[in-house]
C-alpha positions in Angstrom: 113.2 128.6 113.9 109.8 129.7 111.9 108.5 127.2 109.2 106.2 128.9 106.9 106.7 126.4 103.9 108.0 122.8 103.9 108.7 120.5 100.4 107.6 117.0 101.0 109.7 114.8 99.1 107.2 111.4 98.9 104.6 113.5 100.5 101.9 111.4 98.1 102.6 108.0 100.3 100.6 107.1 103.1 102.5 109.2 105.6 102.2 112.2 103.9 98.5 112.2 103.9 98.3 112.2 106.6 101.1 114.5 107.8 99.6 117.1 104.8 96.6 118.3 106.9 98.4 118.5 110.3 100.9 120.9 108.8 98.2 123.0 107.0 96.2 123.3 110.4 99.3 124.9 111.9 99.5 127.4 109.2 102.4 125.7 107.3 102.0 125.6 103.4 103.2 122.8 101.9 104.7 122.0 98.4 104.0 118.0 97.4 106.0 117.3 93.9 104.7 113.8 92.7 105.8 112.4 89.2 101.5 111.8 88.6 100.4 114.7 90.5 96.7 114.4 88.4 96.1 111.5 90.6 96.9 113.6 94.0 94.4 116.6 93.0 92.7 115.6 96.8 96.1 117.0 98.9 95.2 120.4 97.2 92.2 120.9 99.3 94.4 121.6 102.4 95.1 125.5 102.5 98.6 126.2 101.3 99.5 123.3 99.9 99.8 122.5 96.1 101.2 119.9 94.2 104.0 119.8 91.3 105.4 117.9 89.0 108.6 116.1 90.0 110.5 115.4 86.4 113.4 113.2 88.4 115.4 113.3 91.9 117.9 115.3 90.4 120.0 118.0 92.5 118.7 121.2 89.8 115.0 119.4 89.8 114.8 119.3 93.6 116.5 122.7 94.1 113.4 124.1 91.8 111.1 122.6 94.0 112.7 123.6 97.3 112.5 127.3 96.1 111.2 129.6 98.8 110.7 127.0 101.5 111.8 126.9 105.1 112.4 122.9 105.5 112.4 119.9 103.7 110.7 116.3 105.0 111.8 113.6 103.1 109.5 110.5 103.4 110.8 108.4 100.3 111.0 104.1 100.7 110.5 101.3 99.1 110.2 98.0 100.8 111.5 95.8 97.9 113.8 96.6 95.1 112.1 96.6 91.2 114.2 96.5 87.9 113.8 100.5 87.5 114.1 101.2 91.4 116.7 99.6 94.2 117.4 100.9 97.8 120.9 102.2 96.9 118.6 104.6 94.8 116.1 105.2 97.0 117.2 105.6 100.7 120.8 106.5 99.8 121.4 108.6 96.6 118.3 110.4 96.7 118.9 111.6 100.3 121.9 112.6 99.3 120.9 115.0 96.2 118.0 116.2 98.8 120.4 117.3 101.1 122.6 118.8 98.2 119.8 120.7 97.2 118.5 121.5 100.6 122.1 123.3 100.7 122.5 125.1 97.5 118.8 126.1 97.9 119.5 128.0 101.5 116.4 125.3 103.1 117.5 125.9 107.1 115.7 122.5 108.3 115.4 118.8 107.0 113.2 115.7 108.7 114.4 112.4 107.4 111.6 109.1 107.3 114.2 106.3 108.9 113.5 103.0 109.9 113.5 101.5 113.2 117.0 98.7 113.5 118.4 100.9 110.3 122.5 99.8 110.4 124.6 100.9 107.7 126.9 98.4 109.1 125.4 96.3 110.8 121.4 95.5 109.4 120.3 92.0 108.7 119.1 92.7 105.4 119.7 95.4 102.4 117.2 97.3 103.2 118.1 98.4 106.4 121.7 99.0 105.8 120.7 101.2 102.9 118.3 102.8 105.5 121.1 103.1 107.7 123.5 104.8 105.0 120.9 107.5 104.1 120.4 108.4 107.5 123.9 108.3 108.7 124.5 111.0 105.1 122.2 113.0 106.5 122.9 113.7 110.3 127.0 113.8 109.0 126.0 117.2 107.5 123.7 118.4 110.7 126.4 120.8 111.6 126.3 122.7 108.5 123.5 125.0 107.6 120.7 122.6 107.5 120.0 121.2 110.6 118.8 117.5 110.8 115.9 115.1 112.6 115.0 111.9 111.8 112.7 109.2 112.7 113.1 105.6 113.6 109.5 104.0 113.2 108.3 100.5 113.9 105.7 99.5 111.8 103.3 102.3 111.1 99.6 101.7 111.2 96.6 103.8 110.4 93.5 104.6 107.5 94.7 103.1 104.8 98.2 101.5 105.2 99.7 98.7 103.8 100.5 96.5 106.9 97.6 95.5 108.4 95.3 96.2 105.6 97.1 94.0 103.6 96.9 91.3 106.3 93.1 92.2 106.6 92.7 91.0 103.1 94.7 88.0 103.3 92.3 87.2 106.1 89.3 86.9 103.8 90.8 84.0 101.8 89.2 81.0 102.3 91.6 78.6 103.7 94.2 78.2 106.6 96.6 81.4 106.5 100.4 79.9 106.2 102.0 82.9 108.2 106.0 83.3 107.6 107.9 84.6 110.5 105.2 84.5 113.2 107.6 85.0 115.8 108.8 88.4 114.7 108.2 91.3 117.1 106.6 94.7 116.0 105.7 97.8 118.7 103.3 99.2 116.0 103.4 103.1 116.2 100.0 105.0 114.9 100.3 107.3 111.9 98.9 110.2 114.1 102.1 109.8 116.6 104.3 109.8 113.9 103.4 112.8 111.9 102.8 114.5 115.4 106.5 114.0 116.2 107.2 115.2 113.0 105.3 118.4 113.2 106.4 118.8 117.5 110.2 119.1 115.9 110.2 121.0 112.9 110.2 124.0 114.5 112.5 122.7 117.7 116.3 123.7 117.7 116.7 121.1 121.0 115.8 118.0 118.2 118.5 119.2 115.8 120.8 116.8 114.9 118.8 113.6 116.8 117.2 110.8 115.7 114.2 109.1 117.3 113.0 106.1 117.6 109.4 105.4 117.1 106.8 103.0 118.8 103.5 102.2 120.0 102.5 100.9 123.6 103.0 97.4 123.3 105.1 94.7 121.5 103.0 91.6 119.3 104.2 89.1 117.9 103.5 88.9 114.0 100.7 86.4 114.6 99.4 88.0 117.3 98.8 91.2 115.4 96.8 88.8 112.6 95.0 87.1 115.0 94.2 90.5 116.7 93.0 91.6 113.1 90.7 88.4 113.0 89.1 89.1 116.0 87.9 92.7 114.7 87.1 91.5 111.5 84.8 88.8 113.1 86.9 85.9 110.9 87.4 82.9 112.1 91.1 81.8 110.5 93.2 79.1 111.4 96.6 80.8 111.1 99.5 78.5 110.8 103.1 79.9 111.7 105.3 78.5 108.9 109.3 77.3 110.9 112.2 79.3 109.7 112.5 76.1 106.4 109.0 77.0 105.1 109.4 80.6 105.8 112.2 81.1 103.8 110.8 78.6 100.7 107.6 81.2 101.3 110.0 84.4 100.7 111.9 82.6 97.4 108.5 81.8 95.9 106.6 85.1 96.6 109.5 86.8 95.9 109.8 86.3 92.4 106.0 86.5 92.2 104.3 90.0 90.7 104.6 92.9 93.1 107.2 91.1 95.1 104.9 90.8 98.0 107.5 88.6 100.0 110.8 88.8 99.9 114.4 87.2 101.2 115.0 90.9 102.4 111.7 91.0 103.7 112.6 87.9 105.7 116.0 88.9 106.9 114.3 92.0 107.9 112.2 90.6 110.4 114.7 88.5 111.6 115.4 91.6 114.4 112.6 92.8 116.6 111.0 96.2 115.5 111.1 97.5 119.2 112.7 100.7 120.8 115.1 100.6 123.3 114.3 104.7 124.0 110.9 105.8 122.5 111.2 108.4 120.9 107.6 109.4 121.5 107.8 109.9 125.4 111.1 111.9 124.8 109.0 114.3 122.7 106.2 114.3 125.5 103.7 112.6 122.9 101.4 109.6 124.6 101.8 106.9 122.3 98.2 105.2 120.7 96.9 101.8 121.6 95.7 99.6 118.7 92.4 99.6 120.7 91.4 102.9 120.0 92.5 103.3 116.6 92.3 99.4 114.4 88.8 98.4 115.4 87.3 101.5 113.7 89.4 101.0 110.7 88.0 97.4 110.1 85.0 97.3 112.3 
């Protein structure tokens, strides 16, 4: 199957700039629709590519913007549920008008951002049943004319994301850090893995219909990951892992806080270990990144 055009649906997010220039150094164009694309004028520099205004998730909208391409990637999540925008909207309806679209449109190929323990049965929180839903819509309709991959990342790290950035700045306020869930596992997987699997499958017939999980070389602990970030950053921070009480009294307070930036979902979430049990990575012949080479020059 040639891909000469792909539509990335949530291609602004921090996946999709990173996947943007990998596709356009193959020779694929791509088509980003944004609601604000004024503020994504950056993603244009990459040959072929050019950005649109998405009015709504909408079957017509989306079959507009899927008009003359090969494929579709959809990369749309949320972590936490607002007033104007919930999971059920997110990772279930609107992979289901994509793939609607996808259909009506004649798009041959679709790669689908999962998550890594998704269960639409089964999760231990809401957002990864929803997760699990969406991706279970869209491998159900693999054997019609658009043929499905998706992805099952842990925790994905690189320039500019919000996990261990985000713990990066927490680091820099004075004080002991009271860490919730300190125990939970993560195999972080680098951005450059992920958007190389991406890229390694579009174009293969022998990944239609799979789903892969995704992982880095080795499994930390929540507070081992912190403390790893510490030791970059030079800081010297007493980090105190908060038991499974405090933890969840940290989620119901930050979670009703602007921004949401802890949640009872968030907790339940990590409640499972973010490991593979088959990576996804070796299967696709890709060497999986170290932190080593990769998080000391992002905050060294």
């Amino acid at each position: 199957m040639k891909i000469h055009k792909v539509c990335i649906i949530g291609g602004t997010g921090f996946v999709g700039h990173h996947l943007i220039p990998k596709l356009a150094n193959a020779g694929i164009a791509c088509r980003i629709p944004a609601r604000r694309p004024h503020r994504y004028r950056s993603l244009e520099v990459q040959q072929g590519c050019e950005l649109t205004m998405l009015e709504n998730l909408e079957v017509e909208s989306l079959k507009h913007h899927f008009d003359g391409c090969d494929a579709v990637i959809n990369l749309l999540g949320i972590l936490n549920e607002s007033s104007n925008c919930s999971f059920e909207e997110i990772h279930v309806e609107a992979p289901k008008k994509i793939m609607e679209a996808a259909q009506q449109s004649g798009v041959k190929r679709l790669l689908h951002m999962s998550a890594l323990n998704a269960d639409e049965t089964d999760g231990v929180s809401n957002y990864l049943k929803s997760k699990g839903k969406g991706e279970n819509l869209m491998l159900v309709q693999n054997s019609g004319a658009v043929r499905v991959t998706t992805f099952r990342p842990s925790v994905i790290f690189g320039d500019n994301d919000s996990f261990m950035n985000r713990f990066a700045q927490l680091l820099m306020i004075p004080g002991p850090l009271p860490l919730a869930c300190a125990d939970a596992k993560f195999s972080p997987v680098y951005v450059g893995d992920v958007t190389a699997a991406f890229l390694k499958t579009l174009s293969d017939a022998s990944t239609f219909g799979k789903s892969y999980e995704l992982c880095g070389p080795r499994t930390l602990t929540l507070r081992e990951i912190v403390e790893y970030i510490a030791q970059i950053k030079g800081t010297h921070k007493n980090v105190i892992a908060l038991g499974d009480a405090m933890s969840r009294l940290q989620a119901k307070i930050l979670g009703v806080m602007p921004g949401k930036p802890f949640t009872m979902d968030n907790y339940n979430s990590l409640q499972q270990p973010s490991v593979c049990t088959h990576n996804g990575l070796q299967q696709l012949g890709i060497t999986a990144t170290d932190m080593d080479a990769i998080v000391p020059r992002m905050f060294g």
